[in-house]
C-alpha positions as CSV (number, residue, x, y, z in Angstrom):
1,X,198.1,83.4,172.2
2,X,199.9,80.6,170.7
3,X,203.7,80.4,170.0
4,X,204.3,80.3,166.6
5,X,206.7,76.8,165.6
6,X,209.5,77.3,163.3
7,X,208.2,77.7,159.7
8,X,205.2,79.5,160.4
9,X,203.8,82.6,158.6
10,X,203.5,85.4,161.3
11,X,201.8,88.5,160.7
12,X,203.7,91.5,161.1
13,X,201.7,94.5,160.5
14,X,200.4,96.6,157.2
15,X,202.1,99.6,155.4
16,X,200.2,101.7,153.0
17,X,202.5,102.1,150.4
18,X,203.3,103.1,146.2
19,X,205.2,100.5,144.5
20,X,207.7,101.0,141.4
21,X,208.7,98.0,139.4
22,X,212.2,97.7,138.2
23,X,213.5,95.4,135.7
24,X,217.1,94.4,135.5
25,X,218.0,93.5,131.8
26,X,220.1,90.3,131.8
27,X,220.3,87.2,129.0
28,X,219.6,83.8,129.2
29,X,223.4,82.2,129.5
30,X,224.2,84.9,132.6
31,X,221.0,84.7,135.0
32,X,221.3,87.0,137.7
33,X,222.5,86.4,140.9
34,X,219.1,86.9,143.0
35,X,215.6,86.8,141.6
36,X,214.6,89.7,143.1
37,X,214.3,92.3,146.0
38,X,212.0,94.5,147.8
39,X,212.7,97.6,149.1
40,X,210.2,99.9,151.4
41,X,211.1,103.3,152.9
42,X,208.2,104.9,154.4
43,X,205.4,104.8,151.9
44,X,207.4,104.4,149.2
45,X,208.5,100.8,147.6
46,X,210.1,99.2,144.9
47,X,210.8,95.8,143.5
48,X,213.3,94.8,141.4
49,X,212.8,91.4,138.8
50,X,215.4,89.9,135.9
51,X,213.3,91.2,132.5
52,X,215.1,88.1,130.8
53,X,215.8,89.0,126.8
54,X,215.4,86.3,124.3
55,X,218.0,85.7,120.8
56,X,217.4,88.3,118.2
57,X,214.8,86.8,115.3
58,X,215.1,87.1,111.4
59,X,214.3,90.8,110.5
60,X,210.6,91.3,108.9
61,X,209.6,93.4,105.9
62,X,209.0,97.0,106.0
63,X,205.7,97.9,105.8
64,X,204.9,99.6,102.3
65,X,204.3,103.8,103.0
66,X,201.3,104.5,101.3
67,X,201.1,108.1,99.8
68,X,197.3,108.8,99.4
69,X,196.5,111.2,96.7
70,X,194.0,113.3,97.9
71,X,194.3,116.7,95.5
72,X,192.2,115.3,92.4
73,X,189.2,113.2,92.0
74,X,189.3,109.7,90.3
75,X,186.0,108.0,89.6
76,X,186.8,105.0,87.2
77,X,190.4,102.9,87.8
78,X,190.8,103.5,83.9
79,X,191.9,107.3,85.2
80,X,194.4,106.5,86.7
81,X,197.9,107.9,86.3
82,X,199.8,106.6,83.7
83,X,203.7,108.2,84.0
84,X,204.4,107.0,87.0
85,X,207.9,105.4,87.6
86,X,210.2,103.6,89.7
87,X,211.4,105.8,91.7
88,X,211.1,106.6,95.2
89,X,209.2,109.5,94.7
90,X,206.1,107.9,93.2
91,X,206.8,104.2,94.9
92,X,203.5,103.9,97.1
93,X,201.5,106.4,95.9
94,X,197.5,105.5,96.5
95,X,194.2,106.5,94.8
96,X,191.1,105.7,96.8
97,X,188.4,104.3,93.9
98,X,185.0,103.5,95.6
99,X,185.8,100.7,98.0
100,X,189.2,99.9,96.6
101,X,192.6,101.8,97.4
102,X,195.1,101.7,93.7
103,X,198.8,101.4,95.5
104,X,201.4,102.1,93.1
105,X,204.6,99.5,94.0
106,X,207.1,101.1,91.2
107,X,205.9,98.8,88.1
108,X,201.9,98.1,88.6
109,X,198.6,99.4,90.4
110,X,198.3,96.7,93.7
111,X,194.4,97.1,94.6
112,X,193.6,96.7,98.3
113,X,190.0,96.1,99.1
114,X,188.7,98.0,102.3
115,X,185.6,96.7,102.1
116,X,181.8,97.7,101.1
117,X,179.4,99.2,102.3
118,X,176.5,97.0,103.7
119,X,173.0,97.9,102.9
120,X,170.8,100.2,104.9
121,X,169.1,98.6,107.6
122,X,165.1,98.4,108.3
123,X,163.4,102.4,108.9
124,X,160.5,102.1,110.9
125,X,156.9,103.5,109.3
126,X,155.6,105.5,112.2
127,X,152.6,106.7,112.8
128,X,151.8,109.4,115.0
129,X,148.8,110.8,116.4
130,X,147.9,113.4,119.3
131,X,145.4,112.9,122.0
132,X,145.0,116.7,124.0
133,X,144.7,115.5,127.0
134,X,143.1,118.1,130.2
135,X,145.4,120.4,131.7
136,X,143.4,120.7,134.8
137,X,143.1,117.0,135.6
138,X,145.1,115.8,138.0
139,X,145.0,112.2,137.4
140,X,146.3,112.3,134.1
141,X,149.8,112.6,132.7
142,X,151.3,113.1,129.1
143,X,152.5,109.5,128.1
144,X,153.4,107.9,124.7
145,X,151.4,104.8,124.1
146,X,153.2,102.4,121.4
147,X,151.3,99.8,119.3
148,X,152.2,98.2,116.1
149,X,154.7,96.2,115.3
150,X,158.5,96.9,115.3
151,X,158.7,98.1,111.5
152,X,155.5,99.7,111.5
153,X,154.7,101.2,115.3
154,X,151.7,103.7,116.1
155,X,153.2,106.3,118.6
156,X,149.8,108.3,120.4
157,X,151.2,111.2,121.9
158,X,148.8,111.8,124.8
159,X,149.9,115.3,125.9
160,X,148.5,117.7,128.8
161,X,149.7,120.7,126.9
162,X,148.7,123.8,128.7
163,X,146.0,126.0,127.4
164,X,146.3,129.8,126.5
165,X,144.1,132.4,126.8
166,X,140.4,131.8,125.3
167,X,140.7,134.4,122.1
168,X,137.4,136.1,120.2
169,X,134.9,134.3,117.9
170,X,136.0,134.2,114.7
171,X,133.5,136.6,112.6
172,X,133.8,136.0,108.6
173,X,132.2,139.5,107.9
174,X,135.5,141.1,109.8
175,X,137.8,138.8,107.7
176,X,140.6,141.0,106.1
177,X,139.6,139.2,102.5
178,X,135.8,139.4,102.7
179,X,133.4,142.2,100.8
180,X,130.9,143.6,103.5
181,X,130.2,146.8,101.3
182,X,126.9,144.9,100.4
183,X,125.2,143.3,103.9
184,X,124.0,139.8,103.0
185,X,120.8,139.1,102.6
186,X,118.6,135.7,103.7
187,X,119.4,132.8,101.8
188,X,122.6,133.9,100.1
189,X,126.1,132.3,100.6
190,X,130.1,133.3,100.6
191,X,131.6,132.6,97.1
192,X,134.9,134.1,95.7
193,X,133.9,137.1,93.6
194,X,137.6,137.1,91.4
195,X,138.9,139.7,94.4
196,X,137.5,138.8,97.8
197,X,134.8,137.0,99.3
198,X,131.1,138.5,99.4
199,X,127.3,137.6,99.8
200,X,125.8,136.0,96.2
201,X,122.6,134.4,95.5
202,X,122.6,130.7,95.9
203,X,122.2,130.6,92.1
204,X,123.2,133.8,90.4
205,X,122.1,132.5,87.1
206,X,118.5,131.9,88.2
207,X,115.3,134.1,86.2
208,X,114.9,137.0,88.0
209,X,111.2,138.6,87.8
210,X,110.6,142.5,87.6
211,X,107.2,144.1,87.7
212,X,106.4,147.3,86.0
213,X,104.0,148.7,88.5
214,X,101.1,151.2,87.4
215,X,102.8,154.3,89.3
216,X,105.4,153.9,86.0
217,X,103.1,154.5,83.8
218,X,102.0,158.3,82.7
219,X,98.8,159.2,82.2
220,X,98.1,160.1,78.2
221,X,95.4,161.7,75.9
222,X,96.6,163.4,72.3
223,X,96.7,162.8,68.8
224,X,99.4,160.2,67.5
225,X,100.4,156.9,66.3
226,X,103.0,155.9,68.8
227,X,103.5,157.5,72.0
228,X,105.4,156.2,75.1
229,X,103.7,155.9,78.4
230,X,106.6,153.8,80.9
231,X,109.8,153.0,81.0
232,X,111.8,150.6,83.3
233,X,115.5,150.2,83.5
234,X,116.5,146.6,84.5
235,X,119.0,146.8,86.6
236,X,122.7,145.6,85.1
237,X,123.3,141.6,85.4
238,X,126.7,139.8,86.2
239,X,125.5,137.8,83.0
240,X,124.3,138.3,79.4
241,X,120.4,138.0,79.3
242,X,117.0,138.1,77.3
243,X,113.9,140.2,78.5
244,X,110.1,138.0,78.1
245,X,107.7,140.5,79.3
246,X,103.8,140.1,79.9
247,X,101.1,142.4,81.2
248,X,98.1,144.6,79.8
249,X,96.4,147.8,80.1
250,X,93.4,149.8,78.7
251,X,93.7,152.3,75.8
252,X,90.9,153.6,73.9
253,X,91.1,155.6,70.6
254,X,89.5,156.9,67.8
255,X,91.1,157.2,64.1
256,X,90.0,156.6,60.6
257,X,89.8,152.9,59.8
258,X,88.0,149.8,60.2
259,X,88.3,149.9,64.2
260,X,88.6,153.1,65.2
261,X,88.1,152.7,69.2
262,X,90.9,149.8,69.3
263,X,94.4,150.5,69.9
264,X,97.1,148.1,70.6
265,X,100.8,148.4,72.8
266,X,104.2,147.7,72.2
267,X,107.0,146.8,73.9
268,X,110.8,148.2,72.9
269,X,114.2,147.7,74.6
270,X,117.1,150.2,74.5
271,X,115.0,153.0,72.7
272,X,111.3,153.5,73.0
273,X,111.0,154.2,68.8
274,X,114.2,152.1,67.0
275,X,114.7,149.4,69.9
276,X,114.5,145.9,69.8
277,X,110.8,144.6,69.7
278,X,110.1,142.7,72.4
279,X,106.6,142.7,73.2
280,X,103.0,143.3,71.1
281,X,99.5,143.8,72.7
282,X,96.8,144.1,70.2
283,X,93.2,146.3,71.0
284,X,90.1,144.5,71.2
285,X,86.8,145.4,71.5
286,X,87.0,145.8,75.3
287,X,89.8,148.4,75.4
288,X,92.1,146.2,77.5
289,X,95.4,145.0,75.9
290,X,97.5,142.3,76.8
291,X,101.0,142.5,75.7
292,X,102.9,139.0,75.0
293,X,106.4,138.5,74.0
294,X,106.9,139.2,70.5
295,X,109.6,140.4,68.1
296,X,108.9,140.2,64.3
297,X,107.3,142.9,62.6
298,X,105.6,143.1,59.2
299,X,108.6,144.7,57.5
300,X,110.6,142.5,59.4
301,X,109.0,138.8,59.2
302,X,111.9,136.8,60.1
303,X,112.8,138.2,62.8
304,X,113.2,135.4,66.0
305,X,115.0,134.8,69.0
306,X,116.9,132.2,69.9
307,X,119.7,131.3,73.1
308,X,122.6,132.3,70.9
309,X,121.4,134.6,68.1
310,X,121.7,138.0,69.5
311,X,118.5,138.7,69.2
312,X,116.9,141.0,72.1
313,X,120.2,140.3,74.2
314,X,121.4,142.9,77.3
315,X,125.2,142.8,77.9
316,X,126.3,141.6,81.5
317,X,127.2,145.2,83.7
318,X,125.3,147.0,80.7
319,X,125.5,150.8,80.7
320,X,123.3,153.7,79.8
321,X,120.1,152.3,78.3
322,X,120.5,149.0,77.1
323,X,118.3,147.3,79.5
324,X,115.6,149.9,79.9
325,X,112.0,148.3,78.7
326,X,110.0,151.1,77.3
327,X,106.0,151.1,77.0
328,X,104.0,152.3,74.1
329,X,100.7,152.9,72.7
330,X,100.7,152.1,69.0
331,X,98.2,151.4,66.1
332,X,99.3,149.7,63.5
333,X,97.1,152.6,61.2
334,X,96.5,155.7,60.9
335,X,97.5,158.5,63.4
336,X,94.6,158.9,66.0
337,X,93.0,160.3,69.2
338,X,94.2,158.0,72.1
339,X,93.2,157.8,75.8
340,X,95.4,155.8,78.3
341,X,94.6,156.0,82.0
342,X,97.3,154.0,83.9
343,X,94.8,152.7,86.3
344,X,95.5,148.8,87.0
345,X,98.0,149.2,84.0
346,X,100.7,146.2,84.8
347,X,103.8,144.5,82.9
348,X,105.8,142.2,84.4
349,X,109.8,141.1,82.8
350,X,111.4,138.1,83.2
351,X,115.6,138.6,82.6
352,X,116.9,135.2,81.1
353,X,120.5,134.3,81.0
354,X,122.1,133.7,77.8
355,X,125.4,132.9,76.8
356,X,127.8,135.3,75.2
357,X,127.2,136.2,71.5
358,X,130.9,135.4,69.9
359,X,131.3,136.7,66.6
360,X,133.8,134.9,64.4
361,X,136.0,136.5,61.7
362,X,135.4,135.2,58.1
């Protein structure tokens, strides 16, 4: 070890200690007798300093108290209170206007600006999208991928989300809003009826074709100039529509005239006697008569049908007999002895859609 020369620093030991700072308040023309001491009693120490205090400087200006009025709402400086005074009372009363605080010094408004309001900063345009990613796979993990630029990123969320529990196929027929009263048939689709969904032809407007097949027709031999061997109710349309019938069958007669073994057909809709004409077959020499469409009558000449005249027309959802097609034998003549065997006796009806009839008031 080497002996320490007069001078030297020698260390001592260490003490854990708290210290406490004093300061003894003194002036600058009497300075303290010592600079300082240092005191330590067990862990506790203090030191003790001159806190040296400066000459007294020129007293400042008080502050102005500012009195904000915050019990009414002022929009526009020009609202501003007008009866204020000089007196203590209102001295420094304030009005925050927008940006701009209104102080009140005892004879005029003093504005204080405390600042604006900068504009709003960039917002960026994101654009999300999901990727599902497999639950059961273990070498994936949900992860954002980020593209794009700053002010316009793409943010693909891949996700692992769990699955739930596999449910039952969807069946439109169960659905709560769709019409199975009538099963569907082949080649129709869904469409919204006004009340629920249901089956419907592709095109609902379409000609539909009826046959009058020869077990309609009734066997007939008497004396007579009209008598009525069929009839056929069409069933009722979702539409407005026209009847063109075809077909034939063999009639033999005998009355006093000119031809007395030809006898002819007619065709009626609604009533088998004061119906609509809608179809004539005129006799011929070989007993078989074909009926075509045809509506005027000698006492009626003019009689014609067109898409929007009225003429021959069956109301959409008709009731009753409206859209029954009834059959007859008939000779324009004299009343006579007629023969009809329904044997290969056929008529077929085409139903047209028309639109409405609308009658307009005078």
């Amino acid at each position: 070890m080497t002996t320490p020369n007069p001078g030297d620093d020698v260390y001592l030991g260490s003490v854990l200690t708290r210290m406490h700072f004093w300061g003894m308040v003194s002036d600058l023309d009497t300075p303290a007798g010592v600079t300082g001491t240092f005191e330590v009693a067990q862990n506790d120490g203090a030191i003790t300093l001159d806190a040296l205090v400066g000459p007294q400087g020129v007293p400042g200006e008080n502050a102005p108290i500012v009195k904000m009025q915050y019990q009414s709402s002022i929009d526009d400086p020009a609202d501003l209170p007008d009866n204020l005074t000089d007196d203590p009372a209102d001295i420094g009363k304030a009005w925050w206007v927008g940006n701009i605080v209104y102080l009140w010094d005892g004879e005029n408004f003093v504005p204080k600006q405390m600042g604006t309001q900068g504009p709003p900063g960039p917002v960026p345009n994101i654009t999300p999208s999901v990727q599902l990613l497999d639950p059961d796979d273990d070498n994936v993990q949900s992860e954002i991928v980020v593209s794009g630029t700053a002010a316009n990123p793409g943010w693909l969320l891949k996700l692992k989300a769990p699955k739930g529990p596999q449910g039952d196929n969807a069946t439109i027929r169960d659905a709560t809003d769709y019409d199975d009263s009538t099963p569907p048939a082949t080649g129709q689709v869904i469409t919204w009826n006004g009340t629920d969904y249901a089956p419907r032809d592709f095109n609902p407007l379409a000609t539909k074709i009826y046959s009058v097949p020869e077990a309609a027709f009734t066997n007939f031999t008497g004396l007579t100039t009209r008598q009525t061997i069929a009839s056929f109710p069409i069933p009722a349309q979702e539409f407005d529509w026209q009847p063109i019938v075809f077909g034939h069958i063999q009639a033999k007669g005998f009355e006093v005239d000119s031809d007395p073994f030809i006898i002819g057909m007619e065709v009626r809709l609604g009533d088998a006697s004061s119906g609509q004409l809608i179809g004539r077959g005129f006799g011929n020499s070989s007993t078989w008569t074909t009926v075509v469409p045809h509506y005027s009558t000698p006492g009626s000449p003019n009689v014609a049908v067109t898409p929007d005249n009225g003429i021959g027309v069956v109301p959409a959802y008709h009731s009753g007999t409206a859209g029954t097609i009834y059959v007859n034998l008939y000779n324009d003549g004299l009343t006579g002895i007629y023969t009809f065997n329904k044997a290969n006796a056929q008529l077929v009806v085409m139903v047209v859609p028309v639109s409405p009839v609308v009658e307009v008031g005078s």
